[in-house]
N, C-alpha and C positions, 0 to 999 in steps of 0.2 A: 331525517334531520338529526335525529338520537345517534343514528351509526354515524353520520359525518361526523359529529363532535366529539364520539369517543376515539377515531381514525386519527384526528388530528390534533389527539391529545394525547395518543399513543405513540407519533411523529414526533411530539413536541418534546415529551420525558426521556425519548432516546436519543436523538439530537442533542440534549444534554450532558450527556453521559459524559462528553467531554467537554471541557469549557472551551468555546474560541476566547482567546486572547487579542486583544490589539496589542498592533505591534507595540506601543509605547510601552506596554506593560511587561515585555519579553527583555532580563537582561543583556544590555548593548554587547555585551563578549559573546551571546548565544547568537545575535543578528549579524555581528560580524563574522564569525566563523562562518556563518554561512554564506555572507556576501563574498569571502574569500573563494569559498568552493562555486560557483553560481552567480553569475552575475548573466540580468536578459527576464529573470525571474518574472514570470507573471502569475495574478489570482494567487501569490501568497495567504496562508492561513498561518494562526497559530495556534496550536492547542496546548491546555498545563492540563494534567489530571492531580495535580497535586505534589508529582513528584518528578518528571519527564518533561519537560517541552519536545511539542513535535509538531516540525515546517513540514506542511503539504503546501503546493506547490506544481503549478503545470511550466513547463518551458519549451518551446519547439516539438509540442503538438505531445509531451508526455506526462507523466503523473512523476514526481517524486514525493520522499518522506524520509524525513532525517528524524531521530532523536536522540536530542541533547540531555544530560542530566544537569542540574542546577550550577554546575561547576563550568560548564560550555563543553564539555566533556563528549564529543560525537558518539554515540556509543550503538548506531545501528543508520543504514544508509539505503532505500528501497530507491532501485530506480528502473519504470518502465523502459525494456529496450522495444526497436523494432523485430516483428518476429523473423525479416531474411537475415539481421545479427545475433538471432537465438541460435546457441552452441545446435550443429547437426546433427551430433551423435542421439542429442537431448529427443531434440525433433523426429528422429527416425525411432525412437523408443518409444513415443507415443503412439505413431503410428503404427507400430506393431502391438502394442498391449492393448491399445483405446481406439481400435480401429474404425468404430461409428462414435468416435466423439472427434470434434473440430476442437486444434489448438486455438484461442482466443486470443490470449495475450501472455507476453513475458516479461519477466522483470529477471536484475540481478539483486540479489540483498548483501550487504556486507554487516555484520557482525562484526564492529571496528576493534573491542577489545580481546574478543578470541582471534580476529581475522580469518574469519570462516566467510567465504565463498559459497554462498546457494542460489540456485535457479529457480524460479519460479513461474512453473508455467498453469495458466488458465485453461480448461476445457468443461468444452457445454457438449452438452448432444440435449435435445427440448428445454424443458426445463432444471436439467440436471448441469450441476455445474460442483468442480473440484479443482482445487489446486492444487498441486504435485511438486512436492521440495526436492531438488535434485543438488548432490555435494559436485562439485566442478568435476567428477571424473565420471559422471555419471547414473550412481547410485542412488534409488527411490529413497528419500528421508521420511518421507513424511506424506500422506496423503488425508487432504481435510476437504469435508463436504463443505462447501458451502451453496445456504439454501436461500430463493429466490428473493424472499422476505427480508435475510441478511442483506444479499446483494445489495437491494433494495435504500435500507437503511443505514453502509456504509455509501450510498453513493448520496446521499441526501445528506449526511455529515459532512461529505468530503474527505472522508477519511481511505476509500478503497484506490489504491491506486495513483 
């Protein structure tokens, strides 16, 4: 009983981490800008950490995630693609460098005020799992472990994907 209540009170303090918001509370220039880009929108959230708003968001079976600065200001744009519209070049580089790890999932990110294009691909092999930043020509950015626990605790926020 002692480890169920510390489980789900270590659930509870990281769930936190980010405020949900209702929508009421989200200024209307931030709701509209988004209604402009997306409309169909289902299982909207919103989260403030104090400084960012950010709409997560499922539509036609994907994840998005926008965030705004207090100004409506777009300033970053994740959106789950399906993996037969993940770039091939992207796709055939995994499968040569991570050859017993399974692509999972892709996304495109935009960086609205640089206008940086990156790929984002997901790969597991068991319990291992990483995500691979890739700039639109190709080129490994970034490679970040993520661990089952993380997984875990962004999907239980709503915040992964």
């Amino acid at each position: 009983m002692k480890l169920l209540c510390i489980l789900f009170l270590v659930l509870c303090l990281g769930a936190c981490s980010r405020e949900w918001q209702p929508r009421q509370n989200v200024p209307l220039a931030i709701q509209q800008k988004l209604v402009v880009e997306y409309q169909g929108v289902k299982s909207l959230r919103w989260y403030y950490d104090g400084e960012y708003y950010t709409a997560h968001f499922r539509r036609a079976s994907y994840n998005y995630l926008f965030k705004f600065d207090t100004q409506a200001t777009l300033l970053h744009r994740s959106e789950e693609i399906p993996l037969r519209d993940f770039p091939t070049h992207i796709k055939n580089w995994v499968a040569v460098n991570y050859p017993t790890y399974q692509l999972r999932k892709g996304a495109i990110e935009l960086e609205t005020l640089k206008k940086d294009t990156i790929y984002r691909a997901e790969i597991q092999r068991g319990m291992k799992y990483y995500d691979l930043y890739f700039s639109s020509s190709c080129n490994l950015l970034e490679k970040k472990v993520v661990f089952p626990e993380d997984k875990k605790q962004q999907l239980f926020t709503g915040l992964y994907w």
